[in-house]
TIMAR-858665 format. One line per 10 residues: number of its first residue (from 1); for each residue x, y, z of C-alpha. Coordinates in nm, 3 decimals. Example, Ala and Ser with C-alpha at 12.3 -4.5 7.8 and 13.67 -1.06 7.14 Angstrom:
REM TIMAR-858665
1	1.230,-0.450,0.780 ~ 1.367,-0.106,0.714
END
This chain:
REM TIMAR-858665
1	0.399,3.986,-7.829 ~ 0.253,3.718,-7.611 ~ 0.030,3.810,-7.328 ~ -0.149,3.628,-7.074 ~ -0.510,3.679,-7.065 ~ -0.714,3.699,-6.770 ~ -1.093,3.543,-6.759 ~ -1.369,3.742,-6.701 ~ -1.678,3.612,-6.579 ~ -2.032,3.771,-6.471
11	-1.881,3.953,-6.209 ~ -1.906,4.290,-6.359 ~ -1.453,4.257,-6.405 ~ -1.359,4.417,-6.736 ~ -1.383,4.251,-7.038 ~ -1.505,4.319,-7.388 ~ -1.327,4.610,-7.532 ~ -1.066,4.523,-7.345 ~ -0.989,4.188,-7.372 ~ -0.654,4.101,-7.536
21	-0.685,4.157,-7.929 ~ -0.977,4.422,-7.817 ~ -1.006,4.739,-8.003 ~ -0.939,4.961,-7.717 ~ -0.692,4.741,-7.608 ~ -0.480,4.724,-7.883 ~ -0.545,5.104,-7.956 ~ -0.369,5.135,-7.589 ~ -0.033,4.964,-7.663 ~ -0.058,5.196,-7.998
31	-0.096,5.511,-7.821 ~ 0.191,5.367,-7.549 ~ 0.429,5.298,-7.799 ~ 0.337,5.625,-8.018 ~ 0.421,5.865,-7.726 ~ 0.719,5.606,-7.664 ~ 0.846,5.677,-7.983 ~ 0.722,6.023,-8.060 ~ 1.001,6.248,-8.150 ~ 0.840,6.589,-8.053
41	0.973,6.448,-7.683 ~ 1.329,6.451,-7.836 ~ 1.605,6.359,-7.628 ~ 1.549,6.524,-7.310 ~ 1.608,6.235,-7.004 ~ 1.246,6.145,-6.841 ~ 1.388,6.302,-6.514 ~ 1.422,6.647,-6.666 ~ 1.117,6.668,-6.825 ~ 0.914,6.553,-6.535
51	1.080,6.621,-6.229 ~ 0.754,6.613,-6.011 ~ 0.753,6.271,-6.106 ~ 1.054,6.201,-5.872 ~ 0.909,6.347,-5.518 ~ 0.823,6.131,-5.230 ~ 0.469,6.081,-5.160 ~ 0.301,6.207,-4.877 ~ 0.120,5.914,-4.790 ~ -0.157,5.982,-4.534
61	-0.452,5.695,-4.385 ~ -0.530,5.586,-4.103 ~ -0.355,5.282,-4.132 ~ -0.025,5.444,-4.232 ~ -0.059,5.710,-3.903 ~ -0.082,5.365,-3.728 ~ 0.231,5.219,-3.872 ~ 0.071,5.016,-4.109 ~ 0.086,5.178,-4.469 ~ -0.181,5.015,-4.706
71	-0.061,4.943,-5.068 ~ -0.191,4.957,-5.395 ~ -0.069,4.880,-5.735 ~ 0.141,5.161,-5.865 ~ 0.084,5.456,-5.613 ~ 0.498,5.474,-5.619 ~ 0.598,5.709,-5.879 ~ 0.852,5.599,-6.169 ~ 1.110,5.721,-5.983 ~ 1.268,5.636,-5.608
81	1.169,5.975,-5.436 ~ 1.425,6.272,-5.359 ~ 1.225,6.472,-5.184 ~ 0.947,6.459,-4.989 ~ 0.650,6.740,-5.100 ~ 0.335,6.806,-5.064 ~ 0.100,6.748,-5.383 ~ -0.154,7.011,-5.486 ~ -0.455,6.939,-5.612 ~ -0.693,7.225,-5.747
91	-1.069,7.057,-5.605 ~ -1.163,6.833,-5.455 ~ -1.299,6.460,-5.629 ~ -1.680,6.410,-5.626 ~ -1.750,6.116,-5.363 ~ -1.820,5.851,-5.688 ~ -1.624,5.836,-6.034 ~ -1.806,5.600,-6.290 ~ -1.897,5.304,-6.102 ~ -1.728,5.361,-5.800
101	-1.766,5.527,-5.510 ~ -1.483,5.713,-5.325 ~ -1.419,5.607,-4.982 ~ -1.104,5.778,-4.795 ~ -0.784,5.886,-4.976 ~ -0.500,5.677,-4.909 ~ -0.222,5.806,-5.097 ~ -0.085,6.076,-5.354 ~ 0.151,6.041,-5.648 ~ 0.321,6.336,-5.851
111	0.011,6.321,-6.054 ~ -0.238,6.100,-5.908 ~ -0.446,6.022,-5.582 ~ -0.554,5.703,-5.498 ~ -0.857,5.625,-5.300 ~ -1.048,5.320,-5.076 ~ -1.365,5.290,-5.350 ~ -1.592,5.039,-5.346 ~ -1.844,4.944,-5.625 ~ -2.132,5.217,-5.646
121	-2.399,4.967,-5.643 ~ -2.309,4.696,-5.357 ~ -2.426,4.725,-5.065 ~ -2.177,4.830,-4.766 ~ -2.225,4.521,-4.600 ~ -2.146,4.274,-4.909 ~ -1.855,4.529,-5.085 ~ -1.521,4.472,-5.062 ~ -1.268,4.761,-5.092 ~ -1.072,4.815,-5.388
131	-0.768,5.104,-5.441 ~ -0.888,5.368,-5.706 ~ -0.634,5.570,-5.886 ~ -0.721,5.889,-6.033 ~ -0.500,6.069,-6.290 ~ -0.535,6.502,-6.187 ~ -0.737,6.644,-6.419 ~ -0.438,6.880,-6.527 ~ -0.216,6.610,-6.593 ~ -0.460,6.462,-6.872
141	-0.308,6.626,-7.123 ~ 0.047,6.533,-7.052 ~ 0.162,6.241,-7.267 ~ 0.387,6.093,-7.038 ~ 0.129,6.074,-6.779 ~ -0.091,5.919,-6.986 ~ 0.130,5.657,-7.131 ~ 0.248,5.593,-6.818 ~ -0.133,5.504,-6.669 ~ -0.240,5.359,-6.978
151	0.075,5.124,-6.963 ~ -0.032,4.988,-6.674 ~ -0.347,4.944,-6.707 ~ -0.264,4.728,-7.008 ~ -0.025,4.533,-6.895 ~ -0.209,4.504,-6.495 ~ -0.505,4.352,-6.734 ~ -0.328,4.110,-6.926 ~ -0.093,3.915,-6.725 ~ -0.226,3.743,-6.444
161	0.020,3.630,-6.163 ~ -0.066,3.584,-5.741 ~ 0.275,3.797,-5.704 ~ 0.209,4.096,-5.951 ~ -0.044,4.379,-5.911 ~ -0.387,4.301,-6.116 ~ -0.566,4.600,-6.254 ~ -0.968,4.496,-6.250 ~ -1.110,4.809,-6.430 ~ -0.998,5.097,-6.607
171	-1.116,5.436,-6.780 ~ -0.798,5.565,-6.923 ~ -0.959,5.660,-7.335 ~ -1.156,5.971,-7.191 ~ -1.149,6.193,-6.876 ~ -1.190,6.125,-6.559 ~ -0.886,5.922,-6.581 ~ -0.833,5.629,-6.366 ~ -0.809,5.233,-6.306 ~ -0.890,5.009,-6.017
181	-0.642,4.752,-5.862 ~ -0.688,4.543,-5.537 ~ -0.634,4.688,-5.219 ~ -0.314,4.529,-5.072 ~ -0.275,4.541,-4.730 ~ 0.074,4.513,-4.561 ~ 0.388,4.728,-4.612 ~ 0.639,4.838,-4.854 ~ 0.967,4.599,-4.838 ~ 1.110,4.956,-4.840
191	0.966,5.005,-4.527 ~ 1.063,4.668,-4.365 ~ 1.401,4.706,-4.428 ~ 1.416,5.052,-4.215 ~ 1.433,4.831,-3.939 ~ 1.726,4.622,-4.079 ~ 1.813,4.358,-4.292 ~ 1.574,4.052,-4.288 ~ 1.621,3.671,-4.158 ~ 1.760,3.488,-4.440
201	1.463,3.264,-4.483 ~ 1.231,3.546,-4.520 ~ 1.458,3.734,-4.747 ~ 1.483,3.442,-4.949 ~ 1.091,3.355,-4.933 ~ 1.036,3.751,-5.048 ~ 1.301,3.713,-5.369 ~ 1.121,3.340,-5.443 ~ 0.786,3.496,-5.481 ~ 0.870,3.835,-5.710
211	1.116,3.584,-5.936 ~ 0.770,3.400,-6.004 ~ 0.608,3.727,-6.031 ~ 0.855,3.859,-6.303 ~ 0.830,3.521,-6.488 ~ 0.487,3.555,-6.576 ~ 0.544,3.892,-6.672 ~ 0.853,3.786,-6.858 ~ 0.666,3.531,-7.042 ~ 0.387,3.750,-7.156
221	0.661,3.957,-7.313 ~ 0.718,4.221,-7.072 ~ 0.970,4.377,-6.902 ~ 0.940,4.612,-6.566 ~ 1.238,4.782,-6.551 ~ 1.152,4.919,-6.195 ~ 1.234,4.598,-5.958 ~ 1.316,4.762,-5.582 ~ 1.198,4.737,-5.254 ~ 0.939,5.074,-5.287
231	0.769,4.871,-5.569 ~ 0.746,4.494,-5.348 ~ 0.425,4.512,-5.116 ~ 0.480,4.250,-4.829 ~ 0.127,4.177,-4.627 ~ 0.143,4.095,-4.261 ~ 0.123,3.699,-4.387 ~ 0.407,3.761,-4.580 ~ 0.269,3.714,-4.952 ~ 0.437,3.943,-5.132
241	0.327,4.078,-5.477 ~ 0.542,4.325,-5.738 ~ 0.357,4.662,-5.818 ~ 0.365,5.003,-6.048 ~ 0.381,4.831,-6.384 ~ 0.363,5.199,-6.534 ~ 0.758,5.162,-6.671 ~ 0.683,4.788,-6.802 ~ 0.856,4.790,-7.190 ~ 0.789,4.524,-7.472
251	1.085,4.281,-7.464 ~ 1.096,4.313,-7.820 ~ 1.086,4.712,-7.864 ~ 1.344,4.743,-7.586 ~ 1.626,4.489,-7.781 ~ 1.507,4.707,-8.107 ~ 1.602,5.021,-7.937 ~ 1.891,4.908,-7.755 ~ 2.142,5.073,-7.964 ~ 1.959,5.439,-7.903
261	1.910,5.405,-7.546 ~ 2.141,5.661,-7.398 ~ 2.129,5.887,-7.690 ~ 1.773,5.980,-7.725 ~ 1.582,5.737,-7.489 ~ 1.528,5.838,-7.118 ~ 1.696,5.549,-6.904 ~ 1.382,5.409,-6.708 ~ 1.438,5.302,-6.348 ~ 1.656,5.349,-6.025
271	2.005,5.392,-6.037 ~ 2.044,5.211,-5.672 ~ 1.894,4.892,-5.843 ~ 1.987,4.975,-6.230 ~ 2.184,4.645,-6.460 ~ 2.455,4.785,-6.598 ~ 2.361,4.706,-6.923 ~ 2.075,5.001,-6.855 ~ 2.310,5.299,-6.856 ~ 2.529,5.175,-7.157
281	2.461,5.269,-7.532 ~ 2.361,4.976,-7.804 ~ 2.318,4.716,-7.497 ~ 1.948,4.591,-7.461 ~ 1.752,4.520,-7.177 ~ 1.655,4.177,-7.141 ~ 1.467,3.987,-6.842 ~ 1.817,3.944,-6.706 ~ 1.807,4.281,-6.672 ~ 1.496,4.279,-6.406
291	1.724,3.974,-6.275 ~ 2.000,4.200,-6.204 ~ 1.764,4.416,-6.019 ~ 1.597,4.170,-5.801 ~ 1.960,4.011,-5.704 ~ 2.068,4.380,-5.579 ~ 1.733,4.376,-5.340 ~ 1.833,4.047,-5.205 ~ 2.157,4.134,-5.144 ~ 1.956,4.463,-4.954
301	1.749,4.179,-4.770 ~ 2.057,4.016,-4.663 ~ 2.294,4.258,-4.557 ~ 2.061,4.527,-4.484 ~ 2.239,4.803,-4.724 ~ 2.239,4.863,-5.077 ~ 2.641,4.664,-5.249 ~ 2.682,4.997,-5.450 ~ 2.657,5.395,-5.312 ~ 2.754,5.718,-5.515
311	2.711,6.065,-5.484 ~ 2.559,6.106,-5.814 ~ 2.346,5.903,-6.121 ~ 2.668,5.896,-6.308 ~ 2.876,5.766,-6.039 ~ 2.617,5.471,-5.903 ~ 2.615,5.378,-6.279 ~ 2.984,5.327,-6.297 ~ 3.006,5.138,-5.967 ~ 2.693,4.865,-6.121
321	2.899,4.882,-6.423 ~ 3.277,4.816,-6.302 ~ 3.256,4.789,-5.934 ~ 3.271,4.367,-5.773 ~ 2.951,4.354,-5.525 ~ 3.078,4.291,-5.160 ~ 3.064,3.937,-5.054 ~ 2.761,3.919,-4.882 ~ 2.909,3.623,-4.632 ~ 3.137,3.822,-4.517
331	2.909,4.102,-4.471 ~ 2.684,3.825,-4.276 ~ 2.881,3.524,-4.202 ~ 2.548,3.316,-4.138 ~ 2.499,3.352,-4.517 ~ 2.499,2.990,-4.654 ~ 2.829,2.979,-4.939 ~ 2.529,2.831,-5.167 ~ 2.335,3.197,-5.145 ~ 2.635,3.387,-5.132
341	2.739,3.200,-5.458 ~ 2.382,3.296,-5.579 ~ 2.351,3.641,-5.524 ~ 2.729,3.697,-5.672 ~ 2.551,3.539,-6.011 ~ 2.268,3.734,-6.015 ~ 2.501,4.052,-6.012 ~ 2.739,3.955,-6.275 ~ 2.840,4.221,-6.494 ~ 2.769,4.071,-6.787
351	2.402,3.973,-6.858 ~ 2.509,3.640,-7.007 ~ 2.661,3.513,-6.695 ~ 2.351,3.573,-6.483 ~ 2.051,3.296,-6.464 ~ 1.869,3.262,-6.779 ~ 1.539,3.343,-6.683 ~ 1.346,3.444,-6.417 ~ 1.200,3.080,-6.401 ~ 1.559,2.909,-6.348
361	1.557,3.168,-6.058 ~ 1.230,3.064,-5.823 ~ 1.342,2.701,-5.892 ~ 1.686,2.744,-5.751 ~ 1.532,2.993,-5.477 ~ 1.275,2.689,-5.368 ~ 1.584,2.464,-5.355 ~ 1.768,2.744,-5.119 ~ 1.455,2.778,-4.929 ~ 1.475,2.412,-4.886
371	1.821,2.404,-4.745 ~ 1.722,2.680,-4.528 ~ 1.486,2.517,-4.332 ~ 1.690,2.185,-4.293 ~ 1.992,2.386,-4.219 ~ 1.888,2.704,-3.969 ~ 2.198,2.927,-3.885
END
């Protein structure tokens, strides 16, 4: 597996036992692909062994009362919520954890809370806020929780990319349980797209900068399997940057267990944004996969609704699998025949007649932002 380092300097940023190749490191990705593989789980899907994991959060700050919901890396739970409920926790957190200290609570997850921390030794004036995500001291026996916050804080360390989620610290070997991201201001493009679909330059701007996100993700041998609009944070510039990197899979261990996905593999995701190569046995998962996936949120950006509905799992999977998109010109006849012709390619039915990589894709994206701007509608 190749991964992409990032450089730590003086600045008190992780490094050591965790740099790529470290012991602790390495004994991460063992313990991820251990409960991965670990047949005491058996066959029962993810969803039905962890429901909680599916709920809406309740996300409550300031900022979000205000309309403006702050972001963090991975505060979205593996799952697109079904229902919104109200997370128990049993005490409360003591005001610093480690070397942090805990500033206001932002956000809760099925089995975390994330907080505003800042580093215990800086002084107010010179600190810069950070997002803090605590793992529930009941859920630190779970495996899947663990795997899941230990996945991310490997991968968050090791591949380094302006539009993908960073994790700068993490204590994930011992209780209390947590890691430290950057604290992303803006919105969910989930959000943004409650008001309607998006001008075409911005949508295509938005897809341009998570293709380039996914590539270096891609390229350090990753997949994320989780590509949607609840997991693309959008700040009020515009920058946008791919988070919750908890369902990332090896590239490599997913085409090994391709041909016992369905049968005794939970199928990772969400169905609204799901290839259909997911939901069918002995087919792997490639990056075209996460391709598939970001061409059904720019088909979202553009015509402001999802190509594919269904009542159930079982029947969106069918639709992704058999079902021809909607033309999205005709949907919106402003839609250039060039990005119409683009987003039908993206969700093709068969992985081999989709872009190659997620490189190919930001290239032709710049080259459709291009003709964008020299050709407004």
């Amino acid at each position: 597996m190749r991964r992409t380092a990032r450089k730590r300097g003086k600045s008190g940023k992780p490094g050591g036992i965790f740099r790529p190749g470290g012991a602790l490191l390495d004994a991460m990705l063992l313990t991820v692909d251990a409960i991965g593989s670990n047949s005491r789980l058996g066959p029962v899907p993810l969803l039905a062994r962890r429901p909680m994991a599916t709920r809406k959060l309740n996300v409550r700050s300031r900022a979000a009362r205000s309309g403006g919901l702050p972001w963090l890396g991975g505060l979205i739970s593996p799952r697109e919520p079904a229902a919104e409920e109200e997370v128990a926790f049993p005490a409360p957190h003591p005001p610093r954890i480690g070397d942090w200290r805990l500033l206001d609570e932002i956000g809760r997850g099925a089995w975390t809370r994330v907080h505003l921390a800042r580093p215990a030794e800086a002084s107010r004036a010179r600190a810069g806020c950070y997002a803090l995500k605590l793992l529930d001291p009941a859920w630190e026996g779970d495996p899947l929780a663990l795997a899941t916050l230990r996945r991310e804080a490997l991968v968050g360390m090791t591949v380094s990319d302006p539009h993908l989620v960073s994790v700068l610290a993490a204590h994930v070997h011992e209780s209390p349980c947590y890691l430290v991201t950057p604290f992303l201001p803006g919105t969910t493009l989930a959000e943004r797209l409650r008001g309607g679909r998006l001008p075409i330059r911005t949508a295509i701007w938005i897809a341009r900068q998570i293709a380039e996100g996914l590539a270096a993700l891609h390229d350090a041998g990753w997949l994320h399997r989780d590509v949607k609009p609840a997991n693309i944070v959008v700040s009020p510039s515009g920058h946008a940057t791919l988070v919750d990197l908890g369902l990332c899979e090896e590239r490599d261990r997913a085409a090994s267990l391709a041909a016992r996905r369905v049968a005794d593999r939970p199928i990772a995701g969400t169905f609204d944004y799901l290839a259909p190569e997911a939901t069918m046995p002995g087919m792997a998962c490639g990056p075209v996969s996460d391709l598939y996936s970001l061409g059904i949120v720019l088909f979202e950006m553009l015509a402001g609704h999802l190509p594919f509905r269904g009542r159930t799992a079982g029947e969106l999977a069918e639709k992704h699998r058999r079902t021809p998109p909607p033309a999205v010109a005709q949907l919106r006849p402003e839609v250039s025949a060039e990005v119409a012709q683009f987003v039908r390619e993206l969700l093709a039915k068969q992985p081999l007649r989709r872009p190659t990589s997620a490189r190919e894709v930001a290239a032709r994206l710049v080259r459709l932002e291009i003709a964008a701007l020299a050709n407004p509608p």
